[in-house]
Each structure stands twice: as structure tokens, then as C-alpha cells.
mmCIF file as gemmi writes it, N, C-alpha and C atoms, coordinates in Angstrom:
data_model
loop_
_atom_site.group_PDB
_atom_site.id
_atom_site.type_symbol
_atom_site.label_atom_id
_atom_site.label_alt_id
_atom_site.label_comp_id
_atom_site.label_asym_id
_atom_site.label_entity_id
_atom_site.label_seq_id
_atom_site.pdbx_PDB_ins_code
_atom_site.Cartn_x
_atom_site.Cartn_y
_atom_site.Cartn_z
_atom_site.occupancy
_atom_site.B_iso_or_equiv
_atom_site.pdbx_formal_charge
_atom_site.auth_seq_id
_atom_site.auth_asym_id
_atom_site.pdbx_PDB_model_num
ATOM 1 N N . UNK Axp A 1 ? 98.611 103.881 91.051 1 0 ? 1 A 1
ATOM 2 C CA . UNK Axp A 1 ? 98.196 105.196 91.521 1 0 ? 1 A 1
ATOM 3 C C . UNK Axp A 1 ? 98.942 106.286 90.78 1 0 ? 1 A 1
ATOM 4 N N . UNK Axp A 2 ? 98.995 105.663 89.847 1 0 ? 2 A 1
ATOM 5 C CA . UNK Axp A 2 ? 99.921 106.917 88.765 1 0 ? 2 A 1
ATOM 6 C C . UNK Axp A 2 ? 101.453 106.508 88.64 1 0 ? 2 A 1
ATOM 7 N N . UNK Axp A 3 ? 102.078 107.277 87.517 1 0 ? 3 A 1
ATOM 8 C CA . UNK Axp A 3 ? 103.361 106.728 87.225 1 0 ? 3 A 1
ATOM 9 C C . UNK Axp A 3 ? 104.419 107.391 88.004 1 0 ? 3 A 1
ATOM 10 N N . UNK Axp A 4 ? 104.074 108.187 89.092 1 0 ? 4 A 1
ATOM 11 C CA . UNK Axp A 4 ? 105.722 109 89.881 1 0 ? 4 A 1
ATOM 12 C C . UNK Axp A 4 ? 105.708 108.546 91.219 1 0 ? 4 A 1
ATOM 13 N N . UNK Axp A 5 ? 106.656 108.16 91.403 1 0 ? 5 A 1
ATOM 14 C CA . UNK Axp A 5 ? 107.03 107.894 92.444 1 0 ? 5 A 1
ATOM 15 C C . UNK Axp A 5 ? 108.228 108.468 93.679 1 0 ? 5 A 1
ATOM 16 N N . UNK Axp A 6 ? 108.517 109.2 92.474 1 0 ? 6 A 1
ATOM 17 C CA . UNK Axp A 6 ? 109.87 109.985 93.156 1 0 ? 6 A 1
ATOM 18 C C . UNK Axp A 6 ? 111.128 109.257 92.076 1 0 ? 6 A 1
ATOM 19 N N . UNK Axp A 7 ? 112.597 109.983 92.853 1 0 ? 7 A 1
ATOM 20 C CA . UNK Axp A 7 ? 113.521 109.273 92.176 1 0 ? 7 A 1
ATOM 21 C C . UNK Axp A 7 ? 114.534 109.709 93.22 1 0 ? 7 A 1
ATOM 22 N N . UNK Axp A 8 ? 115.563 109.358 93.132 1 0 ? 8 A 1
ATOM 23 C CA . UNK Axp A 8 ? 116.965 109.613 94.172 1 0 ? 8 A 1
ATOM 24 C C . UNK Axp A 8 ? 116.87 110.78 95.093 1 0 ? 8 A 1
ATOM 25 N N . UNK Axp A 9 ? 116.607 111.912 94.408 1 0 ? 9 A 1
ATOM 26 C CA . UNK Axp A 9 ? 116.604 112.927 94.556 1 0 ? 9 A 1
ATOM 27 C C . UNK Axp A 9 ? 115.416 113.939 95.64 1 0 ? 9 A 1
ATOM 28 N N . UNK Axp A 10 ? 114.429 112.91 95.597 1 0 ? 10 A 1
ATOM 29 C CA . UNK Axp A 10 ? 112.834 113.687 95.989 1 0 ? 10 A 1
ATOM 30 C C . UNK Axp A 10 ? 112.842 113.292 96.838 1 0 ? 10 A 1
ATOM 31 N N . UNK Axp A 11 ? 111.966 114.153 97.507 1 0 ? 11 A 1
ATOM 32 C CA . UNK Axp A 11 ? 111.968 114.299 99.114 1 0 ? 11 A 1
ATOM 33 C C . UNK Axp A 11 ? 110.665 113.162 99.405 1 0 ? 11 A 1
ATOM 34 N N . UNK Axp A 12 ? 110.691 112.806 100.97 1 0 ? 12 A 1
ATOM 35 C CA . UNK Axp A 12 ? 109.74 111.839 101.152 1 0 ? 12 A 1
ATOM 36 C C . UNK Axp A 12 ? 107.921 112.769 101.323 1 0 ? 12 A 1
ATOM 37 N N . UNK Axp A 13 ? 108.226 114.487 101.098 1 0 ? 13 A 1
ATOM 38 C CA . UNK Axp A 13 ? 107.109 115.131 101.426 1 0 ? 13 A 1
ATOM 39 C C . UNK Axp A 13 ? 106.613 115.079 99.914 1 0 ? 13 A 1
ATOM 40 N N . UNK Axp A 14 ? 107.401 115.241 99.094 1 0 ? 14 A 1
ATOM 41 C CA . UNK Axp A 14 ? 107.165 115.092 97.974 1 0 ? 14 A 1
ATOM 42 C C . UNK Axp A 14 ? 106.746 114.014 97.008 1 0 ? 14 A 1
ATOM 43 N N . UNK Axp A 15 ? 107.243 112.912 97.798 1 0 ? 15 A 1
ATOM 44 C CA . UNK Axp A 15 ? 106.702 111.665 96.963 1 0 ? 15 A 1
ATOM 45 C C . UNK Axp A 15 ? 105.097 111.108 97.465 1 0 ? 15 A 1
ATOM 46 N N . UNK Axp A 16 ? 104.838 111.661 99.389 1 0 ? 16 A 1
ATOM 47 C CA . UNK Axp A 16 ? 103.533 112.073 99.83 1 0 ? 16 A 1
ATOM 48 C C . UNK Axp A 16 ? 102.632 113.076 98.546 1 0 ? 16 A 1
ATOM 49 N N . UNK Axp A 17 ? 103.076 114.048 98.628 1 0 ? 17 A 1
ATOM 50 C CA . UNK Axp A 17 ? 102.141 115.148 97.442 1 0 ? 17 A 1
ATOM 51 C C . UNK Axp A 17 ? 101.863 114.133 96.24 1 0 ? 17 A 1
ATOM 52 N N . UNK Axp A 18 ? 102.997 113.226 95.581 1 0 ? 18 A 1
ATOM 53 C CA . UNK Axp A 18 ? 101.961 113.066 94.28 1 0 ? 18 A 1
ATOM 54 C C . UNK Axp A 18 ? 101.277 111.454 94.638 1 0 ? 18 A 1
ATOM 55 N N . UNK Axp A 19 ? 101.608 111.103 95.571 1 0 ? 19 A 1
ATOM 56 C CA . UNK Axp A 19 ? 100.657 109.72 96.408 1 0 ? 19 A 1
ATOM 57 C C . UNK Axp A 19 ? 99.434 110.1 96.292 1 0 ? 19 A 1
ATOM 58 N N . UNK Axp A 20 ? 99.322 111.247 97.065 1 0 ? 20 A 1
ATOM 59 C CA . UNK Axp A 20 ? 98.009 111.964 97.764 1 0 ? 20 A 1
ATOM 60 C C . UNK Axp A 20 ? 97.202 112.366 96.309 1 0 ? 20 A 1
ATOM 61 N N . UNK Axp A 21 ? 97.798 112.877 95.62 1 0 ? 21 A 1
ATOM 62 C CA . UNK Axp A 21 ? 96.897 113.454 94.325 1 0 ? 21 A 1
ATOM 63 C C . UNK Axp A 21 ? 96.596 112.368 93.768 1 0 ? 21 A 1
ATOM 64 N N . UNK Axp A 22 ? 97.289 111.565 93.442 1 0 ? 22 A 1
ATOM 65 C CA . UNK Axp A 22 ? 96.864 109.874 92.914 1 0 ? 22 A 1
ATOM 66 C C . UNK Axp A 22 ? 95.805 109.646 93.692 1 0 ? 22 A 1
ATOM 67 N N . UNK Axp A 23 ? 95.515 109.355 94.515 1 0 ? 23 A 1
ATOM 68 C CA . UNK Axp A 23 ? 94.809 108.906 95.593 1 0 ? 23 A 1
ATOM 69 C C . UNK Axp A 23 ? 93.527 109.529 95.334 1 0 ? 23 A 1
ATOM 70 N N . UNK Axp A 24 ? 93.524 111.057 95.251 1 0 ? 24 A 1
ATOM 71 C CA . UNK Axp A 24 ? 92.715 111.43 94.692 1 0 ? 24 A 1
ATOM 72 C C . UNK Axp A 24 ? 91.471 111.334 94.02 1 0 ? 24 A 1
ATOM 73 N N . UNK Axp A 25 ? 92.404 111.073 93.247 1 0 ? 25 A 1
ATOM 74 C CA . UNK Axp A 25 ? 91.955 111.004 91.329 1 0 ? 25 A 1
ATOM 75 C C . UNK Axp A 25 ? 90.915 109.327 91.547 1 0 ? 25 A 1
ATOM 76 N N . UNK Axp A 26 ? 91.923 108.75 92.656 1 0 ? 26 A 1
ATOM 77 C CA . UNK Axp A 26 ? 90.866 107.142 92.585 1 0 ? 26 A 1
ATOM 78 C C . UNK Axp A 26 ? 89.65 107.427 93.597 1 0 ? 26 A 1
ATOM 79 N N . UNK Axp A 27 ? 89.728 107.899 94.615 1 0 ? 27 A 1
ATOM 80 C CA . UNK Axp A 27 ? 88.559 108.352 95.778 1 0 ? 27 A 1
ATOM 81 C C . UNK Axp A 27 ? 87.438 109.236 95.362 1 0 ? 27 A 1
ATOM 82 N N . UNK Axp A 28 ? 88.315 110.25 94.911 1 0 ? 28 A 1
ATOM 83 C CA . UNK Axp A 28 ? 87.611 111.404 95.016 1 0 ? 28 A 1
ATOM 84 C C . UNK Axp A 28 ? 88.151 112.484 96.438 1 0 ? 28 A 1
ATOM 85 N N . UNK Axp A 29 ? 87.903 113.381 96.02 1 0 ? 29 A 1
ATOM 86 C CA . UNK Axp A 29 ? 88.214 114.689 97.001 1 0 ? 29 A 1
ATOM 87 C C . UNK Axp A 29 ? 87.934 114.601 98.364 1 0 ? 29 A 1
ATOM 88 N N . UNK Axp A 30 ? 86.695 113.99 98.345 1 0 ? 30 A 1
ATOM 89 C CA . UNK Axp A 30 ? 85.756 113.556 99.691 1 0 ? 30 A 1
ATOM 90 C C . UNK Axp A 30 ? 85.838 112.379 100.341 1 0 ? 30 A 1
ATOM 91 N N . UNK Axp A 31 ? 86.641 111.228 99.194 1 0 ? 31 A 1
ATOM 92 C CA . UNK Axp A 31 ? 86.026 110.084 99.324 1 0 ? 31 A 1
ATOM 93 C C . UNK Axp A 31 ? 84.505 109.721 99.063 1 0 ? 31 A 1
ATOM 94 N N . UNK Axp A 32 ? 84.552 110.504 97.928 1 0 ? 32 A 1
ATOM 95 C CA . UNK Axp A 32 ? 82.988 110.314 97.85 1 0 ? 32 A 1
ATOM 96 C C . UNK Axp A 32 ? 82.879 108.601 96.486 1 0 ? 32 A 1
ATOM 97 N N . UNK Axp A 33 ? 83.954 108.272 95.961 1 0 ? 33 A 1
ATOM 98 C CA . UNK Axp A 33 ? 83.99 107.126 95.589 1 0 ? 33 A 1
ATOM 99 C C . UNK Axp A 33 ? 84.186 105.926 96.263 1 0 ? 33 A 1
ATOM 100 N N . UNK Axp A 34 ? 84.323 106.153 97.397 1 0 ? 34 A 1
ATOM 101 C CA . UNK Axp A 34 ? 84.742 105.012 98.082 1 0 ? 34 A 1
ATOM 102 C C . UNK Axp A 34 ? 83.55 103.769 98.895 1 0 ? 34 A 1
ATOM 103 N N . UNK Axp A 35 ? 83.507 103.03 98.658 1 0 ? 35 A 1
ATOM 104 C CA . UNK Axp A 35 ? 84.573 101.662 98.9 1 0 ? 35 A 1
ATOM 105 C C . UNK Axp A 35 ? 84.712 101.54 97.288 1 0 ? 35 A 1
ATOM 106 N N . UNK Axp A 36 ? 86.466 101.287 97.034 1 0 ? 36 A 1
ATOM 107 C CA . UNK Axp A 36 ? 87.137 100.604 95.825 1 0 ? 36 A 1
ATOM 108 C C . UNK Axp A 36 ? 87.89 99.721 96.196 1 0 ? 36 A 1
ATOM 109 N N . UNK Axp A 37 ? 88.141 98.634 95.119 1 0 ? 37 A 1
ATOM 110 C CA . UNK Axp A 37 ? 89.08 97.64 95.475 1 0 ? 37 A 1
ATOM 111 C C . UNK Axp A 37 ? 89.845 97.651 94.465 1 0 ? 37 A 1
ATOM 112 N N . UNK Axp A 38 ? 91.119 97.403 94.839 1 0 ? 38 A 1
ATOM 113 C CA . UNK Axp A 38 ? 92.415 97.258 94.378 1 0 ? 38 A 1
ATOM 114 C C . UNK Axp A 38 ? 93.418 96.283 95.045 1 0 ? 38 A 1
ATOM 115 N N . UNK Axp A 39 ? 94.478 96.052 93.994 1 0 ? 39 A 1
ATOM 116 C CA . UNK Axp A 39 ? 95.324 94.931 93.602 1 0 ? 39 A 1
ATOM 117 C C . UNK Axp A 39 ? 96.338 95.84 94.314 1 0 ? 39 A 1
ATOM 118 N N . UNK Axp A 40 ? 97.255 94.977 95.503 1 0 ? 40 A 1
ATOM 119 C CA . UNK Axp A 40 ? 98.685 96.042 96.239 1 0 ? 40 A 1
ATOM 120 C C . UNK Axp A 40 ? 99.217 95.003 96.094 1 0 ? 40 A 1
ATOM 121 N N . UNK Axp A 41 ? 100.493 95.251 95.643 1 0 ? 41 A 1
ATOM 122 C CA . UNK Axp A 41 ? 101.717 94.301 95.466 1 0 ? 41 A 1
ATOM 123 C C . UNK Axp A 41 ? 102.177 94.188 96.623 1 0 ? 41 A 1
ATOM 124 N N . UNK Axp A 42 ? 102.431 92.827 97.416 1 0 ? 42 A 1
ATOM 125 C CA . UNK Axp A 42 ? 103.187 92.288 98.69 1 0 ? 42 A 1
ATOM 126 C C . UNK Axp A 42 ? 104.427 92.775 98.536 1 0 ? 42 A 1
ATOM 127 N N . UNK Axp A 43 ? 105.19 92.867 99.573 1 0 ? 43 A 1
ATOM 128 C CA . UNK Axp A 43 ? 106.679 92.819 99.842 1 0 ? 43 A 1
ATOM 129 C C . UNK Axp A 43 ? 107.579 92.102 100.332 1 0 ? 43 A 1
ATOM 130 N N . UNK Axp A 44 ? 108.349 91.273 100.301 1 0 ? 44 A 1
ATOM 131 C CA . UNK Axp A 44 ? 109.245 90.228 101.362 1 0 ? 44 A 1
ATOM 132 C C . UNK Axp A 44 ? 110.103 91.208 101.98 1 0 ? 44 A 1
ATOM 133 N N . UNK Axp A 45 ? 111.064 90.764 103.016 1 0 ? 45 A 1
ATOM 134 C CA . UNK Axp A 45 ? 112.093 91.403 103.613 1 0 ? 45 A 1
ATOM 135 C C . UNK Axp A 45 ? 113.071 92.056 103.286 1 0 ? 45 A 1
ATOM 136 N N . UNK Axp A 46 ? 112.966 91.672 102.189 1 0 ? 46 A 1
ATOM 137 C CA . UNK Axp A 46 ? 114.423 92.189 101.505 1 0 ? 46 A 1
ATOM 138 C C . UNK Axp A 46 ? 113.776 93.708 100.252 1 0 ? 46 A 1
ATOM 139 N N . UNK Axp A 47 ? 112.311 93.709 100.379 1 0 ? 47 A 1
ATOM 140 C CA . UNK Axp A 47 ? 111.978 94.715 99.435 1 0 ? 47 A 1
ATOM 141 C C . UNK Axp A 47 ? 111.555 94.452 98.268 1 0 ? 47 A 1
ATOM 142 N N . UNK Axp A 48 ? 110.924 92.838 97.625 1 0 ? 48 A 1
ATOM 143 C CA . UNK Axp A 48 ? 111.368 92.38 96.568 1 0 ? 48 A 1
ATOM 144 C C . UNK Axp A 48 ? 109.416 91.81 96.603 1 0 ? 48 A 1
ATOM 145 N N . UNK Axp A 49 ? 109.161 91.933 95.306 1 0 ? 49 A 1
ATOM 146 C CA . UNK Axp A 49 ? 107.668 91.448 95.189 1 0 ? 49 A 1
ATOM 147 C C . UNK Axp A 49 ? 107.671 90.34 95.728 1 0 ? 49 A 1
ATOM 148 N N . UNK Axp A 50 ? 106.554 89.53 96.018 1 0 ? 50 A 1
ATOM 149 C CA . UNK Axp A 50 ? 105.948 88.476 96.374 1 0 ? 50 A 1
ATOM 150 C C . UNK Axp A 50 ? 104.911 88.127 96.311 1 0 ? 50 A 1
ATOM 151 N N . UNK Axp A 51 ? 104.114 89.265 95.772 1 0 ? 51 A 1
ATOM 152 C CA . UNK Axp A 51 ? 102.57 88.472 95.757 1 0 ? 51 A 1
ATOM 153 C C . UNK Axp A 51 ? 101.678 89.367 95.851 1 0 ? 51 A 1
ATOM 154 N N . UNK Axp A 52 ? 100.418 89.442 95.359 1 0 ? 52 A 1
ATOM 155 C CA . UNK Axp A 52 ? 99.189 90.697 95.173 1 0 ? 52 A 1
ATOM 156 C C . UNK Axp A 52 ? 98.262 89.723 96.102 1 0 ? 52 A 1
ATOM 157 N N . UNK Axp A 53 ? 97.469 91.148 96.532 1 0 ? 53 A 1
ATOM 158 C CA . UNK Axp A 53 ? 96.696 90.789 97.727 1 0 ? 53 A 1
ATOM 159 C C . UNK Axp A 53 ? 95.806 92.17 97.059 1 0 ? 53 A 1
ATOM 160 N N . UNK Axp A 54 ? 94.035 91.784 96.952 1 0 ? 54 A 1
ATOM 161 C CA . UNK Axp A 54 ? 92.772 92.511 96.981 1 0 ? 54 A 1
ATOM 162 C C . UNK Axp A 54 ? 92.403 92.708 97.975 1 0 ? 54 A 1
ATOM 163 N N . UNK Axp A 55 ? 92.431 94.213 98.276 1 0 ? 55 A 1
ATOM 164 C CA . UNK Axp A 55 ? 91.434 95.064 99.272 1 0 ? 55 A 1
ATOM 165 C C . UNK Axp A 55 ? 90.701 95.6 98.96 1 0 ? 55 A 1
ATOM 166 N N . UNK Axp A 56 ? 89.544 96.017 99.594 1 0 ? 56 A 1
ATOM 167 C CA . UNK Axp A 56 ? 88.638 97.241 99.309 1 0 ? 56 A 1
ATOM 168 C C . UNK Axp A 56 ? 89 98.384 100.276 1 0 ? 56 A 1
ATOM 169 N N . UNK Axp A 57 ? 89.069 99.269 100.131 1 0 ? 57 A 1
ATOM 170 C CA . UNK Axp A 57 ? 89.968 100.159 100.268 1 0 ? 57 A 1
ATOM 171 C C . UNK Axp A 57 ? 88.112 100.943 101.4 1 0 ? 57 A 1
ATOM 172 N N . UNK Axp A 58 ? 87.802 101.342 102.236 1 0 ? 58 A 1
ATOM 173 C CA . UNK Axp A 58 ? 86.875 102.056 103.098 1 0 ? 58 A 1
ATOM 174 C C . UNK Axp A 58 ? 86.995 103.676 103.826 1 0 ? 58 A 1
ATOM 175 N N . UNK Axp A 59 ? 88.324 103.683 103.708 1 0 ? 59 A 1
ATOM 176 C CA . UNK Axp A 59 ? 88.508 104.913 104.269 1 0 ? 59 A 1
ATOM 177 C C . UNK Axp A 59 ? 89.696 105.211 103.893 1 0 ? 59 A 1
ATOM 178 N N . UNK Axp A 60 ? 90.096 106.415 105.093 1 0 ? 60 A 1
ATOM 179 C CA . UNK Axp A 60 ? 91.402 107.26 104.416 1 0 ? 60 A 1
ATOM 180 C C . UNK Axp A 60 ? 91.414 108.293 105.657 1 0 ? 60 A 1
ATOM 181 N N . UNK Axp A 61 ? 93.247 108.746 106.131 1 0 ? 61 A 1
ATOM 182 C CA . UNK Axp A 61 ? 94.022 109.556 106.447 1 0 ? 61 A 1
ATOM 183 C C . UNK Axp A 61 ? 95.015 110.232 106.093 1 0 ? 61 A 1
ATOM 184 N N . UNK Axp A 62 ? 94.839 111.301 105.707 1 0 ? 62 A 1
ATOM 185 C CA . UNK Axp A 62 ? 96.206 112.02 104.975 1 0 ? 62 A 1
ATOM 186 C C . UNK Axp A 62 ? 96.561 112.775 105.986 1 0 ? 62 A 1
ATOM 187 N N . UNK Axp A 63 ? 97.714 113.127 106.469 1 0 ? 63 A 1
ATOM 188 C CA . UNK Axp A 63 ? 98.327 113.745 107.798 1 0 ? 63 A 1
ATOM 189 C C . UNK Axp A 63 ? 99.212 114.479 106.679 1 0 ? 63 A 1
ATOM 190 N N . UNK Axp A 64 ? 99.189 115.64 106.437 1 0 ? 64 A 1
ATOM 191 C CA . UNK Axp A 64 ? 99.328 116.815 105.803 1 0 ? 64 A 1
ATOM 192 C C . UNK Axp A 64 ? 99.69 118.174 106.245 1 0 ? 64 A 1
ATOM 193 N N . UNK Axp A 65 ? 99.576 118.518 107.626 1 0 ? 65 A 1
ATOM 194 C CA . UNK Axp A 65 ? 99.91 119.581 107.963 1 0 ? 65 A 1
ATOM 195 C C . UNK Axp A 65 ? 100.892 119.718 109.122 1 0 ? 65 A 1
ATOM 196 N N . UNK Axp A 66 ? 101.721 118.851 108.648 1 0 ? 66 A 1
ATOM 197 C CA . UNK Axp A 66 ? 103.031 118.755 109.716 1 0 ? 66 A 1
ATOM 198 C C . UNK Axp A 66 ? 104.519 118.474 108.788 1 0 ? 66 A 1
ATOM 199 N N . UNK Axp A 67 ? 105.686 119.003 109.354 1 0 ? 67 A 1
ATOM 200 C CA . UNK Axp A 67 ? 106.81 118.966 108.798 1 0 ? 67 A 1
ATOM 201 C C . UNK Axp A 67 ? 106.988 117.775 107.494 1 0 ? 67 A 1
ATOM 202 N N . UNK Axp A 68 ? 106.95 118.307 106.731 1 0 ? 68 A 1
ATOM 203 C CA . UNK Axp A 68 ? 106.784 117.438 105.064 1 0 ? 68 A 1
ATOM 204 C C . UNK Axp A 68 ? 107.306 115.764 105.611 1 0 ? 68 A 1
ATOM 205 N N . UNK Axp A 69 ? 108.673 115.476 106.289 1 0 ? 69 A 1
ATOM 206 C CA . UNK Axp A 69 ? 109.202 114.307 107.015 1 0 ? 69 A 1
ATOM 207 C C . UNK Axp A 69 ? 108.27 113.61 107.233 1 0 ? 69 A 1
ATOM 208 N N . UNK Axp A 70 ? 107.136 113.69 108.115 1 0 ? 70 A 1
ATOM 209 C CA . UNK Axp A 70 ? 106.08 113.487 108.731 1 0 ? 70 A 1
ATOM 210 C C . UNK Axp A 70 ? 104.831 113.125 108.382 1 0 ? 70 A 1
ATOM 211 N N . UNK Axp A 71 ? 104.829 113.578 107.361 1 0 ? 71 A 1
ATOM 212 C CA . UNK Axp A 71 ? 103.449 113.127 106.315 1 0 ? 71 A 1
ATOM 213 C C . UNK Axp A 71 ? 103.523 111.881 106.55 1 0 ? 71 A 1
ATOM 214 N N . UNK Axp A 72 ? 102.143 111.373 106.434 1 0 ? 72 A 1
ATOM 215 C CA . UNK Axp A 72 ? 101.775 110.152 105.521 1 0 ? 72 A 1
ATOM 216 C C . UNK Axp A 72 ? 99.966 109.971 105.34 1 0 ? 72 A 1
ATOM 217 N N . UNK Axp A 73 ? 99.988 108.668 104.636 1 0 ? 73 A 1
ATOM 218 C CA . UNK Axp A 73 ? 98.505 108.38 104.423 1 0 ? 73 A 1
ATOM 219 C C . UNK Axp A 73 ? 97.981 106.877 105.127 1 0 ? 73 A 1
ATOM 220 N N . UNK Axp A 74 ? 96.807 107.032 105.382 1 0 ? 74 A 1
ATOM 221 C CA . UNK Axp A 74 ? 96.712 105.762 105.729 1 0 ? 74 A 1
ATOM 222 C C . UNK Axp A 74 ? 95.461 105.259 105.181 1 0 ? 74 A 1
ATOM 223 N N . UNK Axp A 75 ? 95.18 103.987 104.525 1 0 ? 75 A 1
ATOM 224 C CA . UNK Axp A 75 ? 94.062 103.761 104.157 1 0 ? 75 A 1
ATOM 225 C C . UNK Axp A 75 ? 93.722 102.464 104.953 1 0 ? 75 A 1
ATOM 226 N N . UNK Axp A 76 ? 92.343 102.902 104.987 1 0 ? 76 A 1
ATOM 227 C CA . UNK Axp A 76 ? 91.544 100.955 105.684 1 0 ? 76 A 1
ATOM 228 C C . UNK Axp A 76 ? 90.813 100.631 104.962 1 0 ? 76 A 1
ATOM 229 N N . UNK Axp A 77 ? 91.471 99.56 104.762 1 0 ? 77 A 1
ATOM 230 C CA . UNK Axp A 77 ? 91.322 98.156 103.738 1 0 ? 77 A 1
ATOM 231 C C . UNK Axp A 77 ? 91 97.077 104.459 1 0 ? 77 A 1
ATOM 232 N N . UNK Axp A 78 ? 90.648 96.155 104.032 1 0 ? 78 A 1
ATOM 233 C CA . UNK Axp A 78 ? 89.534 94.84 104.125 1 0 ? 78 A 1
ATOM 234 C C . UNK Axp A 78 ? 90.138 94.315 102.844 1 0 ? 78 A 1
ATOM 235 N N . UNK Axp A 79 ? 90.464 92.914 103.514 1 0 ? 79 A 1
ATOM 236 C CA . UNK Axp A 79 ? 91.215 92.062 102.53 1 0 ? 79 A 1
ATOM 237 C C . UNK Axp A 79 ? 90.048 91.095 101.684 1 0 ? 79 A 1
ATOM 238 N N . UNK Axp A 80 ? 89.833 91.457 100.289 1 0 ? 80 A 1
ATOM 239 C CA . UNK Axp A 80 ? 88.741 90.336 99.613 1 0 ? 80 A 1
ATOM 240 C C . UNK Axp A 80 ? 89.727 89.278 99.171 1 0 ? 80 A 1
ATOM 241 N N . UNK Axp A 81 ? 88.358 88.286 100.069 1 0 ? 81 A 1
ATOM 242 C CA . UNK Axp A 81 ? 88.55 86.572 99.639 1 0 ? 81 A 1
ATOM 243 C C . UNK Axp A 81 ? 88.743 86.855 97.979 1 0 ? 81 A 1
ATOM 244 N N . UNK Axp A 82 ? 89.579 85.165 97.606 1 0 ? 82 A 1
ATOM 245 C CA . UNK Axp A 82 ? 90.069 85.029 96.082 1 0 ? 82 A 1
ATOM 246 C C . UNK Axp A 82 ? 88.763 84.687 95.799 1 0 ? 82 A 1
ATOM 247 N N . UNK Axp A 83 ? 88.219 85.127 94.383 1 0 ? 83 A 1
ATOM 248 C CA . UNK Axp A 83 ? 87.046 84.381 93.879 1 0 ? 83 A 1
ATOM 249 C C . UNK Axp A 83 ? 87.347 83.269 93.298 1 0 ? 83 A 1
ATOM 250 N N . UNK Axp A 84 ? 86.027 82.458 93.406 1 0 ? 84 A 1
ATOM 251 C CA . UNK Axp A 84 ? 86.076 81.054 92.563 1 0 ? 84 A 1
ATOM 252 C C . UNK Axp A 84 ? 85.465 81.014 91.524 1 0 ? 84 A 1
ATOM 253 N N . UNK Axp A 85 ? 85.79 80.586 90.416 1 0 ? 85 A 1
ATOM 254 C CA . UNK Axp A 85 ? 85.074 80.718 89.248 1 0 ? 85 A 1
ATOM 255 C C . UNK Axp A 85 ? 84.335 80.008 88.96 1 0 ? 85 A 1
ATOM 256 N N . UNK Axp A 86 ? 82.959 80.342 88.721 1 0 ? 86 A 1
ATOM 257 C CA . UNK Axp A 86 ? 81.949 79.39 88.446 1 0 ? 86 A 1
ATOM 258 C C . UNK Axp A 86 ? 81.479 79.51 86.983 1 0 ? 86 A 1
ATOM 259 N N . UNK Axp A 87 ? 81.588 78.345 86.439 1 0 ? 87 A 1
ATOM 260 C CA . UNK Axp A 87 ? 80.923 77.686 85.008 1 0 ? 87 A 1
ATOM 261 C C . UNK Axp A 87 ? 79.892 77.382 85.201 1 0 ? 87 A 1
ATOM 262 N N . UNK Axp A 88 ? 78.845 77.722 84.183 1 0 ? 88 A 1
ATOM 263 C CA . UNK Axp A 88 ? 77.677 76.904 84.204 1 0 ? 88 A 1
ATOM 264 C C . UNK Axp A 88 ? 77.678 76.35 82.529 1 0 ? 88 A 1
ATOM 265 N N . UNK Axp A 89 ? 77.278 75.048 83.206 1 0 ? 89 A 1
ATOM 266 C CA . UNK Axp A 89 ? 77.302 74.1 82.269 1 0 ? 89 A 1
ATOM 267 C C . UNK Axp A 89 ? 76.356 74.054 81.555 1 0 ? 89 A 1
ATOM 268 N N . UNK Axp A 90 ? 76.008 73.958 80.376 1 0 ? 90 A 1
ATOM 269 C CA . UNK Axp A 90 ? 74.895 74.041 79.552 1 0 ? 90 A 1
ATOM 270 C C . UNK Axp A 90 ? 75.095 72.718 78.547 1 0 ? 90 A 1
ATOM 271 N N . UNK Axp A 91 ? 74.012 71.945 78.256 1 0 ? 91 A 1
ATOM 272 C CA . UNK Axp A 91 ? 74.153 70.417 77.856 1 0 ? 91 A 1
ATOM 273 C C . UNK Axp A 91 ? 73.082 70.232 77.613 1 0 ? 91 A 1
């Protein structure tokens, strides 16, 4: 969703603002692109990758007009089954 994420320094309203514009750029303004699917990297307990999981992504909440702290987004996703790859054999 783009390359910023913040750094030591940035606020959590701020690392919301360039989420949200990312977010954007993949939806559309309206969500008028949506349903998309995308690849989200898992997390274990400790914070540490573990594993990609495909959603299609259906909707969206951006909570935006409350103390920057407070922000967030929420998207609903639908987890897509792994595909199986099919060969066809020709002989």
C-alpha cells in the first residue's frame, strides 16, 4: 500500500493519513474499485512474519474525524481459498 509507513518519530494519526491515501489509490475515492484481492502478510506473537493469507477486500471504514490517536481503518475481507493448478494435458 505504498512505501511509508512512518518511522520512530510519526505519529499514529499520521501513519493513518498515508494508510488512508494508499488505500485510496487501490479502491478508489468511493470504493468504486472494489472488490480487490490482495496478499496481507500474517503476524505471530512476537510481531514477526509467518505467512500470507488472500482476501478480497469488499468494503471499508475510515474513522477520520476524531482525535488523530483514534483513527483507524477497517476493511472487510473474505478470505480466498488457495488455488489449485490445473494442467491440461495435451497428447
Amino acid at each position: 500500500m505504498g512505501t511509508y509507513l512512518g518511522n520512530t518519530t510519526s505519529t499514529w494519526g499520521t501513519q493513518i493519513n498515508h494508510l488512508s491515501s494508499g488505500l485510496y489509490e487501490l479502491i478508489g475515492t468511493t470504493g468504486e474499485k472494489l472488490p480487490i484481492e490482495m496478499d496481507i502478510i500474517t503476524l505471530d506473537s512476537n510481531a514477526k512474519a509467518n505467512g500470507i493469507v488472500r482476501v478480497k477486500v469488499t468494503g471499508y471504514d475510515f474513522v477520520t474525524v476524531s482525535n488523530p490517536d483514534n483513527r483507524y481503518i477497517t476493511l472487510n475481507t473474505v478470505i480466498v481459498p488457495a488455488k489449485t493448478k490445473q494442467i491440461e494435458l495435451v497428447y
